[in-house]
N, C-alpha and C positions, 0 to 999 in steps of 0.2 A: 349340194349342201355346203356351207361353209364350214370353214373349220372353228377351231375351238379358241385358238388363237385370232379370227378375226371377230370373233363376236365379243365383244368391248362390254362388260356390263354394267349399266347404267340403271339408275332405280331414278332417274327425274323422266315421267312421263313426258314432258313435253319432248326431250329429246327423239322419244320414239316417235311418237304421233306427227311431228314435225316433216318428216322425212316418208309418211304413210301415202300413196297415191292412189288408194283405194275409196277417198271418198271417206274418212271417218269424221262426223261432222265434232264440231267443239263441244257437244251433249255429250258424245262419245268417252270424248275426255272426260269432262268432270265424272262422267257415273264411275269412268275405269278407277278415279282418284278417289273417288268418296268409296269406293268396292277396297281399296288397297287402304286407305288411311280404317274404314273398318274391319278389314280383318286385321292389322297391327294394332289395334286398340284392342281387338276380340285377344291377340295370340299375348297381348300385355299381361290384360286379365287372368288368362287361365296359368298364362307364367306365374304371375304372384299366387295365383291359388292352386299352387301344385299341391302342398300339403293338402288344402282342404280336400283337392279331390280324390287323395291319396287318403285320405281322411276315411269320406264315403265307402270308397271301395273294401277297405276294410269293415265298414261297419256293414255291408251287403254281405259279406261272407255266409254269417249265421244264417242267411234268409237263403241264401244258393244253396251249401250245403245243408238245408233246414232237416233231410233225413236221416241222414246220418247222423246229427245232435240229436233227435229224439231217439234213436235207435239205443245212442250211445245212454241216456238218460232211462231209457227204459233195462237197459242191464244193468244199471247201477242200482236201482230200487228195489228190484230181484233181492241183488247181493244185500242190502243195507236189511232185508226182510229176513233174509237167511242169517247175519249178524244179531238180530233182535234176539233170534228164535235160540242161539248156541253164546250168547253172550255172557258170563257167570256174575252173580248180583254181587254188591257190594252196600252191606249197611253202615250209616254214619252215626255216630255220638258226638255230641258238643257241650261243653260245659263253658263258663266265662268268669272271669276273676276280675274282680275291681281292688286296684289300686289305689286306697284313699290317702292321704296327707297325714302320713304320720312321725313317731320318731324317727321309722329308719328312714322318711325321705328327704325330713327337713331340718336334721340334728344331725352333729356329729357324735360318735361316742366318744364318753370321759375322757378315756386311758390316749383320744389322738389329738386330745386340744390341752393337752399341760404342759407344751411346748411350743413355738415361734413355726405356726401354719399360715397357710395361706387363705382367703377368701375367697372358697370356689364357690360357685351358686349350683346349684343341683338341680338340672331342669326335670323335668317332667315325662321327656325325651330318654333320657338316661337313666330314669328307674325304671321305663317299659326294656329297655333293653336289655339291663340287665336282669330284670325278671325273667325276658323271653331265653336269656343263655340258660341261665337256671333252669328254666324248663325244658331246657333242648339238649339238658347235659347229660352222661350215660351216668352219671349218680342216680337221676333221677329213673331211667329206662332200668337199671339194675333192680331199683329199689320196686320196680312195678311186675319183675319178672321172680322177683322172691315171695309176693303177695298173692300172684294169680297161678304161679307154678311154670313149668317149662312146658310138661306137653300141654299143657291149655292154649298156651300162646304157639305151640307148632302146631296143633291141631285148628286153629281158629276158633274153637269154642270151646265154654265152660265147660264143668263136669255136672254129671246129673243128679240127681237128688242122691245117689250113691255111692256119691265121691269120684265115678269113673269117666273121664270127657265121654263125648257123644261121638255117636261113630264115623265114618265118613260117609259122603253119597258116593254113588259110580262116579262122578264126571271128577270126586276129589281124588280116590281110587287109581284115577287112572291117568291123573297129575302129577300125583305122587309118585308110581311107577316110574313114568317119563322122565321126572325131576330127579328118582334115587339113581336111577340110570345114568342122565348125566352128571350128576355129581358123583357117581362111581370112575366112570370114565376118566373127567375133568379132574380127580386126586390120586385115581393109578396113572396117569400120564405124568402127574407133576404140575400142569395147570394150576392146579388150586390144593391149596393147603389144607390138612383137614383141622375142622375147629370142633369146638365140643356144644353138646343141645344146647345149652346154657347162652356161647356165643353169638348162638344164630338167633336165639329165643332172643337176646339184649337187641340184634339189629334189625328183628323182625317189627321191636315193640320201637326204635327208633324211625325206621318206614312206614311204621300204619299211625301214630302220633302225628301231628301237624300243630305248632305254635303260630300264631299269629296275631297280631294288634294294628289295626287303623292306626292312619297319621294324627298323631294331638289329639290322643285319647289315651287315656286309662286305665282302659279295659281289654283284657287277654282273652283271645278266644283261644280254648283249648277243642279242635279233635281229631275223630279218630276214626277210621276206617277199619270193615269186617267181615267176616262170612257171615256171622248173625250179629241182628242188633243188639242181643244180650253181649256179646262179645265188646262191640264197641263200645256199649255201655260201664261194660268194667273197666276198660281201658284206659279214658277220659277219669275214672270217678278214684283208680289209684293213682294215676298221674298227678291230679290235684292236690290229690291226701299226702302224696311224699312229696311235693312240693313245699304244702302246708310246712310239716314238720323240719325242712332242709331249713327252711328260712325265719325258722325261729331260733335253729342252731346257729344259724350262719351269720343272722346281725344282732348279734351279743359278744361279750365281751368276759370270760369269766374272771375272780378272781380280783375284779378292779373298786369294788367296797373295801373289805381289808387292805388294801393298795394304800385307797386313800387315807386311810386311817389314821395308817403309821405317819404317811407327812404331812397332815396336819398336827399331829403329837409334834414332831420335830418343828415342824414351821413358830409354832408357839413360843418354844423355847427360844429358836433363835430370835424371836423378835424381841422377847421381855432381856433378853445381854444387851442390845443394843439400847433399849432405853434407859438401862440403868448405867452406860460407860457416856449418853449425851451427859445425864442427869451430873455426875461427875467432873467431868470438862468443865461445865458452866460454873461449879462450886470454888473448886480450882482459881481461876482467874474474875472472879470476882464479876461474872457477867449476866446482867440483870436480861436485857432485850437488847441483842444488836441492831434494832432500826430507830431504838432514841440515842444510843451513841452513836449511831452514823448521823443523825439529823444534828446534834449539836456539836459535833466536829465540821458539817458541812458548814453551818451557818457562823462559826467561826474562822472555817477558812474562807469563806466568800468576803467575811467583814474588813480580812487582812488583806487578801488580795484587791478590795476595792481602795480602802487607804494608801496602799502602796501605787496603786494607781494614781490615783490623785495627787500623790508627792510627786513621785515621778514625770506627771505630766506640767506639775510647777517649777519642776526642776528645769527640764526643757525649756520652757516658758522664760523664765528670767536666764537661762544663760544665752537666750538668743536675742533679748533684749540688752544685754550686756554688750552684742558682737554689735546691733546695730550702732548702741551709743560709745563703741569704740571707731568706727566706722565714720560717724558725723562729729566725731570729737577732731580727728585730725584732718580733716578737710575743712574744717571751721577756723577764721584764722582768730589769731590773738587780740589784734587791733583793727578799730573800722573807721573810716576816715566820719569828722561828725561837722567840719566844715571844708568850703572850699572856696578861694580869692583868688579875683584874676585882676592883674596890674596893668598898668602904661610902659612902651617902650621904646627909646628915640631909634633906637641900634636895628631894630625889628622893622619899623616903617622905612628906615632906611633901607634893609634889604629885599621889603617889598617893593619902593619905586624903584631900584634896581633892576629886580626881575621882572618888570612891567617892559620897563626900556628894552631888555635884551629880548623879551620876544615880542616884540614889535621890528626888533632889528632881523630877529630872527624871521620872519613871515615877510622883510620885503625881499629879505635875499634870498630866501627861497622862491621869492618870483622872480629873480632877474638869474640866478644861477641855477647852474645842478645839484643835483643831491652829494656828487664826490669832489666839488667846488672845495678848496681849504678853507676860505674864508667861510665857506655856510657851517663846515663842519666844526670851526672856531666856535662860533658863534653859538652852535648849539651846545657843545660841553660846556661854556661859560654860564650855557642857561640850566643846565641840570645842576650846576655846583651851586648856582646861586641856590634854587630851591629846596635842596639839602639843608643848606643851611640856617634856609629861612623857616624850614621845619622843627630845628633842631631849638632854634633861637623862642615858637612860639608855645612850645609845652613847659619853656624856664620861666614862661609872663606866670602860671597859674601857682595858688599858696594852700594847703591843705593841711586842716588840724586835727591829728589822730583820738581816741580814746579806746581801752579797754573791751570786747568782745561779751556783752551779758550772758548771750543764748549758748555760749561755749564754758561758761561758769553753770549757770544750771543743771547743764549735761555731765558735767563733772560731779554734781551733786549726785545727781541721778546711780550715775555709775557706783559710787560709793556705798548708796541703799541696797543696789543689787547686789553687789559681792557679800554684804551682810547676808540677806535673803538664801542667796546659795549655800551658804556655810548650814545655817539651818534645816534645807530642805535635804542635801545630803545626810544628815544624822537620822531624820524619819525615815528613808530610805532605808538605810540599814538597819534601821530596829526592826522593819515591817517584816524584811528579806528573812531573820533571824526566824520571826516567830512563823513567818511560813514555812519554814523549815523545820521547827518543832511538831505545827500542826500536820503537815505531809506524813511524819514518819508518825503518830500518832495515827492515821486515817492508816497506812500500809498496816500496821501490827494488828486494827481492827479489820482487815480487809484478811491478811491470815487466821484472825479469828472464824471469819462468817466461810471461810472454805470448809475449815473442819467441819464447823456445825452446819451446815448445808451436805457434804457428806455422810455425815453420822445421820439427817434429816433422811436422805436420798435411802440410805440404807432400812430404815427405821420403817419407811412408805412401802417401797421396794418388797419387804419383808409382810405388811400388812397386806399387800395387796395378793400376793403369793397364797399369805393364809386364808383370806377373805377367796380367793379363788379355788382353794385347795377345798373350802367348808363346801362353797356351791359343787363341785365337780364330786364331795361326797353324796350329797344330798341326790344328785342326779343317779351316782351308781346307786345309791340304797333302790331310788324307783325303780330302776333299771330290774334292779335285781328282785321286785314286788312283781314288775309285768310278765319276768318270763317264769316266777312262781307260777303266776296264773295264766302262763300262755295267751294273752295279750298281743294282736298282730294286726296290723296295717294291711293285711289282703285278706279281703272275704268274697268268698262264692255267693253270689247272689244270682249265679242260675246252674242249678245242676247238672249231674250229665243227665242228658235227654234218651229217650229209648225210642226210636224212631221205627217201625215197621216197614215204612215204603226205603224200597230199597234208593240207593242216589246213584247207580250206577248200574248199566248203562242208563245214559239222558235220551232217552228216544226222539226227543225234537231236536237234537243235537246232533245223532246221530242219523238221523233221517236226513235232517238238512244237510249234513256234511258228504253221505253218498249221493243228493241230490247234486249238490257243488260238484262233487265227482263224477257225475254221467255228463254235467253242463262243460265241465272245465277239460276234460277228455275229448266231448264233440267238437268241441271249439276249437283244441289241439290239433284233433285230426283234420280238422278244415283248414284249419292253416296252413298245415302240413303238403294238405292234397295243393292247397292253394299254390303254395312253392313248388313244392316240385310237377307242377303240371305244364305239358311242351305245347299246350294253346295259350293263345293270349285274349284276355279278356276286358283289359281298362285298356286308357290311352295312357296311363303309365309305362303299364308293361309292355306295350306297343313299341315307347317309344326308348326307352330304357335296353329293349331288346335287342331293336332295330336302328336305333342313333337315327330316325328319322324323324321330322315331327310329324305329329297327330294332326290335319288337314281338320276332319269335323267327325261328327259323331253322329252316327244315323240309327234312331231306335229300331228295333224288330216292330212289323206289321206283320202278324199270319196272314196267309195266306194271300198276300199283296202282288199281283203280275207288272210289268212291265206295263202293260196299256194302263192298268187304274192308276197306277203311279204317275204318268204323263197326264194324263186325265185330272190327276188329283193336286197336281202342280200348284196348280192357281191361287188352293187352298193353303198350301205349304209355305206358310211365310216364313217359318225359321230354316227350312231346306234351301227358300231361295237367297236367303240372304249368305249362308252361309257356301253356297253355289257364286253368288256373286264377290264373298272375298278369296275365294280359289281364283276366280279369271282375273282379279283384281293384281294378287299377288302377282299371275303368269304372266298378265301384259305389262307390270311394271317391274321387271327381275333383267330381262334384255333390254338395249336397245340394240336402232337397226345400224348398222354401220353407217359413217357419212361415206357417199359415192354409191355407195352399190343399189341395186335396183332394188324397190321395195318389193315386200313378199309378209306373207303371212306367217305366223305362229302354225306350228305342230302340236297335238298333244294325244297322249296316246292312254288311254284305259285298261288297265289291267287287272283281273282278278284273280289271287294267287289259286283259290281252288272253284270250279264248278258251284254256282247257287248264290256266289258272295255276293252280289249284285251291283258286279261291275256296269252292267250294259243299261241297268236304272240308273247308276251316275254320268254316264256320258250321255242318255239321253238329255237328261236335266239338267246339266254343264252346260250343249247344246241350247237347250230352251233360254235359257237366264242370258246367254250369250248373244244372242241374236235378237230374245223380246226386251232384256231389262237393259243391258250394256248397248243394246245398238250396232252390236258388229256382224257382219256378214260371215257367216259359220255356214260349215258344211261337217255334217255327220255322217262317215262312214265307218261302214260295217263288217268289219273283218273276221268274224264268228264264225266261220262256216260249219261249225257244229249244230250250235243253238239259234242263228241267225234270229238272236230277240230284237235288235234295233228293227230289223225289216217288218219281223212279224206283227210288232206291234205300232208299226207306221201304218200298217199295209200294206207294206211292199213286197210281200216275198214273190211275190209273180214277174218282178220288174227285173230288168237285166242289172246287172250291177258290179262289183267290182271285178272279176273274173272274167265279163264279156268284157270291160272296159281294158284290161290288161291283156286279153288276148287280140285285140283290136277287132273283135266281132260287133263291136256297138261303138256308135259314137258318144260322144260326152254330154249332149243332148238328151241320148235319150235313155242313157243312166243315171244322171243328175235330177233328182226330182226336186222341186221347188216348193216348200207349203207355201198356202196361198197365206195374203196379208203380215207377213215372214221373212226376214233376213234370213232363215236357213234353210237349206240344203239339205237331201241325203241323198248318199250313196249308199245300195244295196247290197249283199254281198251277191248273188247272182239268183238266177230265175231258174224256175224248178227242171227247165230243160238243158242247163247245164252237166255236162257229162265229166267224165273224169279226170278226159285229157284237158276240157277245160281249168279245171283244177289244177292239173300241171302248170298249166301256162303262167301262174303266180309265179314258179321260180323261173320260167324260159323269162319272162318278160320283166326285167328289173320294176317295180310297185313304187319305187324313190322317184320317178321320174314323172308319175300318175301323182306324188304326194305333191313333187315338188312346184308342180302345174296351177295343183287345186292352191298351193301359198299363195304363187303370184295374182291369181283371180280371187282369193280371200283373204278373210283379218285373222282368222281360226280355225284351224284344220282338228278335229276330235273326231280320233281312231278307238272303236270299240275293236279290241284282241281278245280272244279264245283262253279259257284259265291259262296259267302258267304248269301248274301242274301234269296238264294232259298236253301231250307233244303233236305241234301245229308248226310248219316253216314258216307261217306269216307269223310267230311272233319276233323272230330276225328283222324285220322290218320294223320293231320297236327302238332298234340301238340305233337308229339311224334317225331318229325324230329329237326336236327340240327339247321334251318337255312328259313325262310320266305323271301318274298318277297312279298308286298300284293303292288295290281295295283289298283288305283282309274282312272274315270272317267273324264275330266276337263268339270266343268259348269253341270253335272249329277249325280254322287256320293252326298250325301249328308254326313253331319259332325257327326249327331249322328250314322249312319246308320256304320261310320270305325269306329269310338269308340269303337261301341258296341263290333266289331267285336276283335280288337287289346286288348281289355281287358282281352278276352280270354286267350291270353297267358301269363296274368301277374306271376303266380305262375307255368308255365310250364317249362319247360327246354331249348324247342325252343327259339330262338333269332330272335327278326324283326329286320332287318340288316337296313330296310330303307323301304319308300313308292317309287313307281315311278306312274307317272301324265301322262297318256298317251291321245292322241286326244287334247293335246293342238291348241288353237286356235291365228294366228296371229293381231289379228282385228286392230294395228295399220299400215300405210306405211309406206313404206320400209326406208324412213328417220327417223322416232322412233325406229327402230330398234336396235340400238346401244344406244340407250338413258338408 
């Protein structure tokens, strides 16, 4: 056996296959890969549908433990019938009040609107409410326990035609007992304070009372709860009637007619002082209507401020025609030439052919000398003096005859109309300025006029309006005080208290349903319960959750299923095989074989943690898929020697087999059985004339050495072992193979019992590839099924 460190592991099949010298043809391959890419597709799936199958199992619960839930459902119905039978009745009254739209919900009273409030809207909402306080107040529970009496209300029922309440029954008899009992105890300890009949009677009639009203509605339902219905019928029907009367006490106002009275009397007075101290004022200063003296002050001060305008903007006007024709008066001159003569001169042509000559003289000696020559530079001073001269001489030839300047006499005219002009518009000016000045403070004296009498005005309004509001806020109290003469109110009963016979309590369908709920929700409980705490395992959740291993496959219970029909039945079993072929699928691609060392076959070993799991029907059928569908040369041996079911249900038990083969009583010929038309093999576990010592001979003869034979001459060695549970030396020879496979039980296997077992291999060389769950059970129908 190699060690643990030489086996390299590799998941690319070709590496293995590559290096096999057993003959596996390239069919071999692909089926091992399409077996391995299908169970990694398979273990993908149930990966992502862990819940759901987490799901299922929980919803099969109910159906496993299905008798225990009816057990449990049938003691609750008992009880819920024994309930009916000792339950004490309870009668109801109901009366209901409408809310209609009236003063008290959409008025204020008088006496809170004769001063600076605010605009609150009153919904609809907030007159049920505070009706409902009203009715839930202990004003009102007092007022119902002075009308019906004390013991009426501790007794639960009225009095009888006698005046004297009714008497009680045994079962009230014997509540009462019980109840003065603990309330004797509960007030000699100090617990509870003692209160007086009256007390208890207010909080009894507050407990058996119920106010209520719908949302965005109007309407109060008033009831009440009882030993008899005549009882609840009084209840509801003083509740109502001392409601009635609270709440015609409660939204009025007394005393606020006389209120008004008097200020209106006052208000009167003070308005007729003010009209007679305006009336005075105006007499006074002589004042007819202040808005036609304001209209003929304004339109004579608009007259003046427009003239003043108009001066002032010809004022401007001519003194800046003034600046211009000061301006063109002295840039203008006095005299303008009006002829001009031009003479003959001998002196002048003389100094012209002069300066002809010299620069003539000039221009050859500039050709024959230099520029710093004396003689050139002679020459040319001589010619610049000339032509000085001759400039000077030709502006004395011309004769020019002066006259007098017109367009600077005109402008001097001119100038002279305007300073007239100005003198003039100056004097308007200040006349206009003047009178705007008289008419301003004229407009101010009538402007302190129109404040007093705007005042006195303000006052006068102010004062009416007071009174004018004082008249209405009488008028309203006098009504006021007409409605609640005649009791006049905004809620009326428009449905009585009711007298109902059938009791409301207890609700039999209510109560039935509910210990129904209770036998179902108990069963269910303890199913769960059992569920948790049970030391078998039953899904491939708790398999794996249990055991940190995965869940290989899931094989349903068949009764009564042998070994032979199952081999038998093979052919039929398309989801056994397929699921057969992604177990060898996974095993043949999890190693590879090392480079260098001599090819050899896979080990794999079958184990069933208790007797019946049916280990020896999966290594048969590993065996079949492996050698009919995968193509690989397998041999099936039988390590059972308990139950020998591989042999027996080959045929073989007669045949020599592992035990003569290890003793070296037989050769390998003619232990090795061959099926015909078959890649596999079995090994037997021995023939019926095996003795004891034969049996020995398993531990004398190492079995490692017989495994490690059948590798080198096969692709897959699968070893049927003996339960783990019942103590066998050949399953020692499990730690020593490549490759497990351990079968649990579903709902028989217990948890400690594979622990113990798989612990085993922790430090061994063997690899648990995976559990498989076999005799699963469907216990939901066939509509859960998919869930």
């Amino acid at each position: 056996m190699t060690s643990k460190k030489q086996r390299n592991l590799s998941h690319d099949p070709a590496v293995f296959f590559s290096h096999r010298a057993s003959g596996i043809d390239q069919s071999t391959v692909i089926m091992a890969r399409a077996s391995h890419d299908s169970f990694t597709e398979s273990a993908a799936h149930h990966g992502d549908g862990r819940h759901a199958a987490s799901l299922r199992s929980y919803l099969e619960l109910p159906f496993v433990y299905k008798r225990l839930i009816i057990g449990c459902l049938v003691v609750a119905i008992l009880l819920g019938w024994a309930a009916l039978l000792i339950w004490p009745r309870k009668y109801e009254s109901e009366a209901k009040l409408m809310l209609r739209v009236g003063r008290e919900s959409v008025s204020l009273d008088p006496t809170a609107t004769t001063s600076q409030t605010l605009m609150l809207q009153k919904t609809q909402e907030e007159e049920v409410v505070s009706a409902l306080e009203m009715l839930g107040s202990r004003q009102i529970a007092e007022g119902v326990v002075d009308e019906l009496g004390e013991s009426s209300i501790l007794n639960g029922s009225l009095p009888s035609e006698g005046g004297e309440p009714a008497g009680p029954t045994v079962v009230d008899r014997v509540k009462g007992l019980v109840s003065g009992a603990i309330d004797l105890v509960a007030t000699t300890s100090g617990l509870r304070d003692e209160i007086s009949n009256h007390e208890v009677a207010v909080r009894r009639v507050q407990g058996a009372v119920e106010i209520k009203a719908q949302k965005k509605s109007n309407v109060i339902s008033v009831q009440a709860s009882a030993k008899t219905p005549e009882m609840a019928q009084a209840l509801v029907q003083q509740t109502c009637d001392t409601y009635l009367k609270q709440h015609l006490l409660n939204s009025q106002t007394a005393g606020s007619h006389d209120f008004f009275v008097q200020q209106v009397d006052a208000a009167e007075a003070h308005l007729n002082a003010l009209t007679d101290r305006k009336s005075d004022y105006m007499k006074k200063r002589g004042i007819v209507s202040v808005e036609a003296n304001r209209a003929l002050l304004q339109e004579q001060l608009a007259t003046c401020e427009r003239e003043l305008l108009l001066a002032s903007g010809s004022l401007e006007q001519v003194n800046a025609e003034m600046a211009d024709l000061r301006r063109k008066i002295a840039s203008t001159e006095e005299e303008i030439i009006s002829e001009r003569k031009e003479g003959s001169d001998s002196t002048w042509s003389g100094m012209r052919q002069q300066v002809y000559e010299l620069e003539l003289q000039e221009k050859s000696l500039a050709a024959k000398y230099t520029p710093q020559h004396r003689r050139l530079i002679e020459t040319r001073e001589q010619l610049e003096g000339a032509r000085m001269i001759m400039a000077k001489l030709r502006s004395e030839r011309v004769d020019h005859s002066m006259t007098p300047n017109p367009m600077k006499r005109r402008m001097e005219d001119d100038l002279q109309r305007s300073q007239t002009q100005v003198v003039g518009l100056q004097s308007v000016v200040l006349e206009k300025e003047r009178q705007r000045v008289q008419l301003a403070q004229q407009v101010r004296e009538l402007h302190d006029w129109e404040i007093e009498l705007t005042q006195m005005d303000r006052d006068i309004e102010s004062s009416s309006a007071s009174l004018k509001k004082l008249v209405e806020k009488l008028e309203e109290a006098r009504v006021i005080e007409e409605l609640r003469n005649q009791q006049i109110s905004n809620v009326s009963v428009f449905q009585p208290a009711t007298f109902v016979e059938r009791p409301a309590s207890p609700n039999k369908r209510i109560l039935a349903a509910g210990f129904v709920m209770l036998g179902l929700c108990s069963g269910v409980g303890l199913a769960f319960l059992r569920e948790i705490g049970s030391d078998t395992m039953r899904t491939a959740e708790h398999v794996e959750s249990s055991l940190r291993y995965p869940v290989l496959t899931k094989i349903p219970h068949q009764p009564r299923l042998e070994l032979g029909n199952s081999i038998r039945r093979l052919d039929d079993a398309g989801d056994i095989r397929t699921r057969c072929r992604s177990i060898i699928g996974d095993l043949m691609l999890s190693r590879a074989q090392p480079i260098g060392e001599p090819p050899r076959g896979r080990s794999l070993g079958v184990i069933g943690i208790e007797p019946g799991c049916g280990a020896s029907t999966l290594a048969a059928a590993l065996a079949m898929v492996s050698s009919d569908d995968c193509g690989l040369k397998t041999i099936l041996i039988d390590a059972d020697g308990r139950t020998r079911s591989v042999s027996k249900a080959f045929g073989l038990q007669n045949a020599p087999g592992l035990l003569e083969l290890s003793a070296g009583d037989a050769a390998v010929e003619q232990c090795v059985q061959q099926l015909s038309d078959s890649k596999l093999a079995l090994l037997p576990y021995a023939s019926p004339s095996a003795n004891a010592s034969d049996a020995d001979s398993v531990d004398r003869h190492d079995p490692r050495q017989t495994i490690e034979a059948f590798q080198q001459a096969n692709d897959l060695v699968i070893i049927d072992f003996p339960p783990a549970s019942l103590p066998d030396q050949a399953l020692s020879l499990a730690q020593t193979l490549d490759y497990v496979v351990v079968v649990v039980e579903s709902e028989k296997t217990k948890v400690a019992q594979a622990q113990r077992f798989l612990n085993r291999f922790a430090g061994s060389d063997t690899e648990v590839i995976g559990i498989v769950l076999n005799k699963t059970r469907n216990y939901a129908p066939a509509m859960f099924s998919g869930a």
